[in-house]
N, C-alpha and C positions, 0 to 999 in steps of 0.2 A: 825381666827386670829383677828380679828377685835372685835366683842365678849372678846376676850382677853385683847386687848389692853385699851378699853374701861373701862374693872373691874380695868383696873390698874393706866390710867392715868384719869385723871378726866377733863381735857380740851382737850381731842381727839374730834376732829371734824370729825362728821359720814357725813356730805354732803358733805363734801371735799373728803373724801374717796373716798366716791362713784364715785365721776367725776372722782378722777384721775385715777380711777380702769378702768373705762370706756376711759381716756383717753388712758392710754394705751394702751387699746385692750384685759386685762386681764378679764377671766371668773370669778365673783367671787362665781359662783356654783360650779365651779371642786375647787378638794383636790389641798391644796400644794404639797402634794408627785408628783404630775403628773406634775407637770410647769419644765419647762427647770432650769438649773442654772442662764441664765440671766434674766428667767420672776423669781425666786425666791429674786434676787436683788432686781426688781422693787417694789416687793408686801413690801421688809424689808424697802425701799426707802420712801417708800406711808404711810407704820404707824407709819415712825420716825417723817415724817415732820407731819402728821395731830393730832401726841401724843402731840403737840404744847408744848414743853418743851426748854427751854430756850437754854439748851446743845444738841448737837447730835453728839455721839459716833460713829462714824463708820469703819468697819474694811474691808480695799479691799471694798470698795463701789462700783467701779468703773471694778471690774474684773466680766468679760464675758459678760460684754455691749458693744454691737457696738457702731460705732461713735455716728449716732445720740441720740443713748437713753444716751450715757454720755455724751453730751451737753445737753439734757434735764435735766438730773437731774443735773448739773449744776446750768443752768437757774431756778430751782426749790429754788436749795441751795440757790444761789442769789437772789431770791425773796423774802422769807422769811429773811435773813440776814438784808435787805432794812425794809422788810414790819413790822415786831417785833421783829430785834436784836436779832436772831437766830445763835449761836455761832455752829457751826460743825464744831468736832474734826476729823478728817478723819486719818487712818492708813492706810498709802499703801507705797509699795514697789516699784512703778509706780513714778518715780517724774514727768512725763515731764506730769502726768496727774493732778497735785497739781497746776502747774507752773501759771494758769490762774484764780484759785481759790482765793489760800492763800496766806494772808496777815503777816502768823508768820509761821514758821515752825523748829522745832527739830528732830533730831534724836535721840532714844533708844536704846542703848546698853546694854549688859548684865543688863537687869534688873534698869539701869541708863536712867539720859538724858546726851548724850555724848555733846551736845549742844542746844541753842535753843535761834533764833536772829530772830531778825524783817526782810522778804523777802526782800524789800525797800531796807533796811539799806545793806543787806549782797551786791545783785547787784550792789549798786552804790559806796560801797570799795572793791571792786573785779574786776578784770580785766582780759581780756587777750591781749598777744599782740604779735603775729607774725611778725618776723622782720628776717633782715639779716644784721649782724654788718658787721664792718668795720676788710680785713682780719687777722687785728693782734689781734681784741679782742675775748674775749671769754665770756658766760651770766655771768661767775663768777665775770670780771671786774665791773659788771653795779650794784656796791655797794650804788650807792643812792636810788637805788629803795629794795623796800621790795618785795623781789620775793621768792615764795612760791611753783612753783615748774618749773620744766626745760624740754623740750625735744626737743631734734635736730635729724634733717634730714638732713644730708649735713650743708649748709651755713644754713637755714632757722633752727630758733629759735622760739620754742615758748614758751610765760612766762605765767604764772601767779602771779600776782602782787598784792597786796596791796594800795588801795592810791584811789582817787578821779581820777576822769578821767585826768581833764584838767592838776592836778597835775603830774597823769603818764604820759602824752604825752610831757607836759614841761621837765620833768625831760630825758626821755627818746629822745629826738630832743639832748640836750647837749650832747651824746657821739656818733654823726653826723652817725646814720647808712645806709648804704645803702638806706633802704628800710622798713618803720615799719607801721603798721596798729593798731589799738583798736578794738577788738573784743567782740560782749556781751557772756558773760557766760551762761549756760542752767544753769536750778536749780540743776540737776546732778551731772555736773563737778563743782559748787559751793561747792556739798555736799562735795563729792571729798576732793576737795583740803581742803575745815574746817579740815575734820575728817583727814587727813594726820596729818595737825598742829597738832591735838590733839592727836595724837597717835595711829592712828587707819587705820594703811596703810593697801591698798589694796593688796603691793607688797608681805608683808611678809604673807599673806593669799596665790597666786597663786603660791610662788618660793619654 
C-alpha cells in the first residue's frame, strides 16, 4: 500500500509512515486482507494524512474505531489542519462524531447539497427551549419568536427557535411562562430541524 501511495502522490512522507504504522501497533509485513475492519481504517487513515495533500476525502472515517483510536485520529486530523492547512472533507452518517471536529458542514441529498452553513453560525441561531406556558396559552400564541418545530408532553413544551440567544430569552420572558430554560442543540437535532425547513421531513419518511 505504501509502494502505491508513493507512485502516486509525490510528497508522501515514508518516515511518518513508518512511526505511525508503528504507532499503532500495525504489522506492516501482514497482507491487508488479514487486518480487521478497524485496523483497515487505520492503515487508510495513515496514507491519507502522510499523502501530504492539501484535501482529505474521507468516507465513514470514523466507523469501527473505538473510542480511543477515533480521538486519535482526530487529534491526527487536528494536527495537521494547525501544522499545513489540511482541509479534510469527512462523510459520515455519525454526526455526534463530526460535532468536535468541524467547522462547516452540509448535508447531500439525492445526488444535491440539501444545505451547507458555517457549524458556528448554525448553533448560535438555533435554539432550544423547554418551557411550560401560562394555562391559557398555547406554542401557537408565542408568534414573536421564529419557532421551527413544536413538541408537547402534557403542559411541558419544547421549541425550536430561530434567533440569537439573548434575543430568544428576551423575547420569550414577555409571554410570562411558568417556567422556561435555553437548551444547546446537538449537531443532530440541528440537522434535524434545517432539513425539516427545507423540505426534507423525517415524518413523511416513517408514517
Amino acid at each position: 500500500m505504501m509502494h502505491y501511495y508513493k507512485k502516486v502522490y509525490e510528497k508522501f512522507d515514508e518516515d511518518r509512515f513508518h512511526k505511525l504504522m508503528s504507532s499503532f501497533g500495525l504489522d506492516e509485513r501482514r497482507k491487508i486482507h488479514t487486518f480487521s475492519k478497524g485496523m483497515k481504517k487505520q492503515v487508510s487513515v495513515i496514507c491519507g494524512v502522510c499523502a501530504n495533500t492539501d484535501y482529505l476525502f474521507c468516507d465513514e472515517t470514523f466507523d469501527g474505531l473505538d473510542p480511543v483510536m477515533r480521538q486519535t485520529v482526530k487529534s491526527i486530523f487536528a494536527a495537521d489542519m494547525e501544522d499545513r492547512n489540511l482541509t479534510p472533507i469527512i462523510a459520515s452518517h455519525n454526526l455526534r462524531e463530526l460535532e468536535d471536529i468541524c467547522d462547516h458542514v452540509g448535508l447531500l441529498h439525492r445526488g444535491g447539497i440539501l444545505l451547507s452553513r458555517d457549524l458556528d453560525d448554525m448553533k448560535l441561531n438555533i435554539h432550544k427551549i423547554q418551557c411550560v406556558l401560562q394555562p391559557e396559552m398555547k406554542p401557537a400564541d408565542l408568534i414573536a419568536l421564529d419557532v421551527v418545530g413544536v413538541e408537547e408532553r402534557g403542559r411541558l413544551c419544547t421549541l425550536t427557535v430561530r434567533g440569537g440567544r439573548d434575543e430568544v430569552e428576551a423575547v420569550m420572558s414577555t409571554y410570562n411562562p411558568v417556567f422556561f430554560e435555553c437548551i444547546p442543540l446537538s449537531l443532530e437535532e440541528i440537522f434535524i430541524s434545517e432539513t425539516e425547513v427545507a423540505g426534507y421531513d423525517i415524518r413523511k419518511l416513517v408514517l
